[in-house]
C-alpha positions as CSV (number, residue, x, y, z in Angstrom):
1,X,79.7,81.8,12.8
2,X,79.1,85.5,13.4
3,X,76.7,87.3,11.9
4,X,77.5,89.1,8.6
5,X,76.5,93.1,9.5
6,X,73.5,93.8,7.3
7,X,73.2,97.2,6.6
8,X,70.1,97.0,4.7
9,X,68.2,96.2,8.1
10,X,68.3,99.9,9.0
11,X,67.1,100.8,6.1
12,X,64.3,98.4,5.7
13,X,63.2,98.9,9.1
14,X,63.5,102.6,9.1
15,X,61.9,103.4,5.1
16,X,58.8,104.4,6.9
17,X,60.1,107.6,8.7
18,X,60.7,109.3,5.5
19,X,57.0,109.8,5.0
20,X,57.4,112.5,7.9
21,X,60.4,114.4,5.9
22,X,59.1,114.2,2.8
23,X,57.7,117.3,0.5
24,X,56.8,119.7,3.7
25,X,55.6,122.9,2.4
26,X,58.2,124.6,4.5
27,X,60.9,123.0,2.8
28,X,63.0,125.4,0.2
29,X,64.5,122.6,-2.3
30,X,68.4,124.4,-1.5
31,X,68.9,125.0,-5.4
32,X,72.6,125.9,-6.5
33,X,73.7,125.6,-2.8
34,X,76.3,123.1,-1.1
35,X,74.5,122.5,2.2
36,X,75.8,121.5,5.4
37,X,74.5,118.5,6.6
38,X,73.8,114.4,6.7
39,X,73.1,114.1,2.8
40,X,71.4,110.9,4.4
41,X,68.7,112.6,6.6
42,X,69.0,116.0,4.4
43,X,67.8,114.4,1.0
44,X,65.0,113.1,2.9
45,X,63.7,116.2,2.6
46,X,63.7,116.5,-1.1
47,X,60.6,115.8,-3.3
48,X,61.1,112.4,-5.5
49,X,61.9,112.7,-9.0
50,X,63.5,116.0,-9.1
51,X,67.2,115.3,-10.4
52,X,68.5,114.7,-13.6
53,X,71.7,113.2,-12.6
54,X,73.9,111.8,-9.7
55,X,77.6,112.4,-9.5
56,X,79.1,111.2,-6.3
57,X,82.4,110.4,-4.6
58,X,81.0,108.6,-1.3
59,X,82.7,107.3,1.5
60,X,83.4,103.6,0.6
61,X,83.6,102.1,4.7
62,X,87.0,101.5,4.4
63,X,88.0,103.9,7.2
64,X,90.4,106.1,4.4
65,X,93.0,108.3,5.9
66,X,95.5,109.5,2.9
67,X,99.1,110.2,4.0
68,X,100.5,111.2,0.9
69,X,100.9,114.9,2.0
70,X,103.2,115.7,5.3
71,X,100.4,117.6,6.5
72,X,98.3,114.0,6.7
73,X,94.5,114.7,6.3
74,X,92.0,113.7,9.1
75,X,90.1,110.2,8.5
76,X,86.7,110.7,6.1
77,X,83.6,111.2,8.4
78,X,81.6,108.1,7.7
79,X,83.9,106.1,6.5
80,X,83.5,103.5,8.9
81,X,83.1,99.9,7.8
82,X,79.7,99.3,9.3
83,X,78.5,103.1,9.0
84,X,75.2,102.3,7.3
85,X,75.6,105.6,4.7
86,X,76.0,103.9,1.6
87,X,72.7,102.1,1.6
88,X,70.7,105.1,2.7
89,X,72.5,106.7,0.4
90,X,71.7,104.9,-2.5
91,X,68.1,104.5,-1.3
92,X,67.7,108.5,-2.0
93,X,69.7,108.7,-4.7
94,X,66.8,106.1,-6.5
95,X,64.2,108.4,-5.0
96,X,65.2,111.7,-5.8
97,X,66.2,110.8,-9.4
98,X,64.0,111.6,-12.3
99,X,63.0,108.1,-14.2
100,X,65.4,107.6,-18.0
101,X,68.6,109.5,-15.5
102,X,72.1,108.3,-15.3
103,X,73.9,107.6,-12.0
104,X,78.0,108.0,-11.3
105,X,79.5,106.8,-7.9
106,X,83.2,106.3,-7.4
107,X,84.8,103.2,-5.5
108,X,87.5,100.8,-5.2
109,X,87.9,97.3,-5.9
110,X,87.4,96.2,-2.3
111,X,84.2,97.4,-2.1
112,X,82.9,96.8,-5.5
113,X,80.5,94.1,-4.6
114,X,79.2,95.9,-1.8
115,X,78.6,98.7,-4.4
116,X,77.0,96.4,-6.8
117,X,75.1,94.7,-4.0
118,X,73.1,97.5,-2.5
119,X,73.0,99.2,-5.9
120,X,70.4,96.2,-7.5
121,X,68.9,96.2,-4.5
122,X,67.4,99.8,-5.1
123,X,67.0,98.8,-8.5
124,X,69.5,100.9,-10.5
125,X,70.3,99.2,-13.8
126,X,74.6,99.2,-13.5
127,X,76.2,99.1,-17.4
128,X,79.7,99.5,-16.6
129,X,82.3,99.9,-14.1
130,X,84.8,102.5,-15.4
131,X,88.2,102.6,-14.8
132,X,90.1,105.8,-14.6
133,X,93.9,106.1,-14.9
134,X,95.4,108.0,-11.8
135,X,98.3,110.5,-12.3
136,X,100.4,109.0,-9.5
137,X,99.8,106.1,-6.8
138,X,97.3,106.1,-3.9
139,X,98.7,104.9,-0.5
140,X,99.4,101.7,-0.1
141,X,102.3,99.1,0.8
142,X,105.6,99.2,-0.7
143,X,106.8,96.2,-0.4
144,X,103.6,93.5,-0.3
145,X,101.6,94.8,-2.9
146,X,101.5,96.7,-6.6
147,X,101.2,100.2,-6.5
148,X,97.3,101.2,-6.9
149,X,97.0,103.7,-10.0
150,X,93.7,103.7,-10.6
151,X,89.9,104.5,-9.9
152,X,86.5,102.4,-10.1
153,X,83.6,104.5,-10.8
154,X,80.2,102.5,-11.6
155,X,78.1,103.9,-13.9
156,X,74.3,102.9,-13.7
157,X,70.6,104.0,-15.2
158,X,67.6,104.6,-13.7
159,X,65.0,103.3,-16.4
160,X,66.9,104.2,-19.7
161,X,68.6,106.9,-21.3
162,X,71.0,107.7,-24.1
163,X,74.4,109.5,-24.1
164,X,74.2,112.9,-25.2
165,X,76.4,113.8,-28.8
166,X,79.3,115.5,-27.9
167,X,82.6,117.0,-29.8
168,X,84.7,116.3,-26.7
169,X,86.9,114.0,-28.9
170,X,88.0,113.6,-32.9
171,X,88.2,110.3,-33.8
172,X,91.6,109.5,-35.2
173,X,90.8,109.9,-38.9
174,X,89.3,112.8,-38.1
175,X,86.0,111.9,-39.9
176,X,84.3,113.4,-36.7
177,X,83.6,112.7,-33.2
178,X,83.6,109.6,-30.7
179,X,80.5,108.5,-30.0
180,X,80.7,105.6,-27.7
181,X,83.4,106.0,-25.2
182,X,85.6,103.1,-23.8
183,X,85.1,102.4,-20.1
184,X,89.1,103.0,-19.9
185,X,89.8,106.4,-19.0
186,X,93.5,107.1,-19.4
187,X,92.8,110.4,-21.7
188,X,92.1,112.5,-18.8
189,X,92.9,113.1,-14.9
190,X,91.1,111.1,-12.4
191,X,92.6,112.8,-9.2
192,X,92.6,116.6,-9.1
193,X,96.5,117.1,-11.0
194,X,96.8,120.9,-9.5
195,X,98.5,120.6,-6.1
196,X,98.1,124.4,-5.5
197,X,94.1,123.5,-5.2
198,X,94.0,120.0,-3.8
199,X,92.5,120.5,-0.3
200,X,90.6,117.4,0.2
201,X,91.8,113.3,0.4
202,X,89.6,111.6,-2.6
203,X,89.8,115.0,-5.0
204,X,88.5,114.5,-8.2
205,X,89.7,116.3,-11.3
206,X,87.0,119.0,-12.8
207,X,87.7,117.1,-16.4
208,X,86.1,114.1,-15.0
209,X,83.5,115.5,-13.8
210,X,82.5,117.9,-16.3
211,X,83.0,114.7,-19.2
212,X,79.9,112.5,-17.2
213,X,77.6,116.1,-16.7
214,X,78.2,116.9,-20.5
215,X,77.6,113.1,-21.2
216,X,74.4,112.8,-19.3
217,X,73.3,116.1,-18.9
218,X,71.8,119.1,-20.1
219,X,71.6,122.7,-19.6
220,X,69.9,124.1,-17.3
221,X,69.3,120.2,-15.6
222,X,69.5,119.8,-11.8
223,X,72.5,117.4,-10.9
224,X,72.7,116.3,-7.3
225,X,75.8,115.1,-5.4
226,X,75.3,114.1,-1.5
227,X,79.1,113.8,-0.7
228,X,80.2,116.7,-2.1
229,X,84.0,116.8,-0.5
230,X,86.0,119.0,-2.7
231,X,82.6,120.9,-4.2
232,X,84.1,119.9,-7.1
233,X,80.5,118.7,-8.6
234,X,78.9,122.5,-8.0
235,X,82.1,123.9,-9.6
236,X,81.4,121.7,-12.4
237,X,78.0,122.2,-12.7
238,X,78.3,126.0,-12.7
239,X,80.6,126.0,-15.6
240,X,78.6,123.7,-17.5
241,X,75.4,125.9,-16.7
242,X,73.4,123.2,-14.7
243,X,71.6,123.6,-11.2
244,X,73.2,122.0,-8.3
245,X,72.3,120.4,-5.1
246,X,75.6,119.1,-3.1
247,X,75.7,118.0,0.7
248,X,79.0,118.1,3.0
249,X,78.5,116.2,6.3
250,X,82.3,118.1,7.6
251,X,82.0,121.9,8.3
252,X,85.9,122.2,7.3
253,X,85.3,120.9,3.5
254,X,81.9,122.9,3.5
255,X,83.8,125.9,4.6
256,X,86.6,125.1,1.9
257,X,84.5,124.3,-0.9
258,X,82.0,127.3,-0.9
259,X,85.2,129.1,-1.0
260,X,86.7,127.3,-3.4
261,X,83.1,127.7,-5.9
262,X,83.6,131.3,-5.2
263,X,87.6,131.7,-6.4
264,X,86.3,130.0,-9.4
265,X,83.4,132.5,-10.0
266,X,85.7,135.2,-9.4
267,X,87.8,134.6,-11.7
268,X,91.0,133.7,-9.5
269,X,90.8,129.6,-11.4
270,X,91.0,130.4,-15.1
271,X,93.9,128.8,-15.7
272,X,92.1,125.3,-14.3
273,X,88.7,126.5,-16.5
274,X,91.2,126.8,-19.1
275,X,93.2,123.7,-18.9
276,X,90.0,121.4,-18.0
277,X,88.0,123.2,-21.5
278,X,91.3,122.9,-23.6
279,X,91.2,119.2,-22.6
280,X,87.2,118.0,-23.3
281,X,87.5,119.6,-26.7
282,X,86.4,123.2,-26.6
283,X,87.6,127.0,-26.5
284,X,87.3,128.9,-23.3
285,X,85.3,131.7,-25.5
286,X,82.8,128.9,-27.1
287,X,81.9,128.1,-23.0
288,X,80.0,130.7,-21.5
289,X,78.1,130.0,-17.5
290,X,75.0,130.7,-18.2
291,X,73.0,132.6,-15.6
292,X,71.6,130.0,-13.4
293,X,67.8,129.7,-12.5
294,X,67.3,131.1,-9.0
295,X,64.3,128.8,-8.9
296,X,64.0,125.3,-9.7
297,X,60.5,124.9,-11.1
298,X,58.6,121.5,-11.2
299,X,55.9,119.9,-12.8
């Protein structure tokens, strides 16, 4: 029998080189920027222990090409089955993260047990894997299979750490707020529901996002996301008032999403701010950005 590809032999054999990367005094930690680069040889550069929380949307080696638009988008860069990103990936995303943190990575039933797999093998403590209701159908066949409608996102800790109290919803008597959410999401948009702004394949809605950073996050915290796509995690994290460090391996999505971050700071997205802070429970005038930190200090 052939020999199963093992991904984690790159990585064990090549854990060593990071020592070189690692914590140069040269190195300005990119703060509030969406960098262009490898997120896989680029976080190597960033001191352990620095990030607060992980929100990410990585390629899952499936080779994903969506053709639900006539203008069909290119295939994902590093989306190859045996690209070895996701376990270098991973590997950082341990590293960089402060210990009591909370980790979010998006995937699909196919690759679930690869996820989980490589996951426990970097020690991350997986609770739950969520499931989030789509607002239409992903690609797939018409006549063989049922239509996919929804996304898998595994939520893990590193060490532990509690959910943050939040008035995002009423609970039906009205008594007061949910405190423990179920890991069915069908109250609010997986996939990115304005067409007018959906530029990349896998685009997740801003509601999402923002609902896991006001979960496991505070102001003024440093979230880091290493396949940043859309840049929909520095758009969220900007609204909410936390830092950001996002990475974008394609120039054309880094080109797009820096522009898209600044529509959105200029005002010319309100109507998305308004719908996505309408839907998690508070008034546009009760959220305010605060003015980030231009430098990230730490201890």
């Amino acid at each position: 029998m052939e020999n199963e590809y093992d991904p984690m032999a790159t990585v064990r054999n090549n854990l060593k080189k990071d020592d070189d990367d690692v914590g140069s005094d040269e190195f300005q930690i990119p703060i509030n920027q969406i960098v262009l680069g490898n997120s896989i040889y680029e976080m190597r550069k960033l001191p352990g222990g620095i990030a607060d929380l992980i929100v990410t949307d990585p390629p899952y080696g499936v080779n994903y090409q969506s053709r639900l638009r006539s203008d069909t988008f290119d295939l994902i860069e590093g989306d190859g089955k045996n690209d070895p990103v996701l376990p270098w990936s991973f590997a950082q995303c341990y590293r960089v993260l402060k210990e009591n943190t909370h980790f979010y990575t998006f995937t699909c039933w196919r690759e679930l047990p690869r996820f989980i797999r490589l996951l426990n093998y970097w020690h991350f403590d997986i609770k739950n894997c969520i499931i989030g209701k789509r607002s239409g159908h992903s690609c797939g066949s018409l006549n063989y299979g049922f239509a996919p409608s929804y996304e898998m996102i595994v939520f893990a800790h590193k060490g532990k750490r509690e959910f943050n109290k939040t008035t995002i919803r009423r609970l039906s008597d009205n008594s007061g707020y949910v405190r423990r959410f179920d890991d069915m999401i069908d109250w609010l948009p997986v996939n990115e529901p304005n067409k007018s702004i959906y530029f990349h394949p896998t685009q997740k809605s801003l509601e999402l996002i923002e609902f896991f950073m006001l979960l496991s996050s505070n102001k003024g915290d440093l979230v880091i996301d290493p396949f940043s796509g859309s840049g929909i995690t520095a758009i969220a994290a900007w609204d909410l008032g936390r830092n950001f460090i996002c990475y974008e391996i394609s120039e054309e999505y880094h080109t797009k999403s820096l522009k898209y971050l600044d529509e959105f700071k200029a005002g010319r997205h309100n109507d998305v701010l308004n719908r996505v802070h309408r839907k998690l429970g508070y008034g546009v005038n009760e959220v305010k950005q605060v003015s980030l930190i231009d430098k990230y200090l730490f201890d």
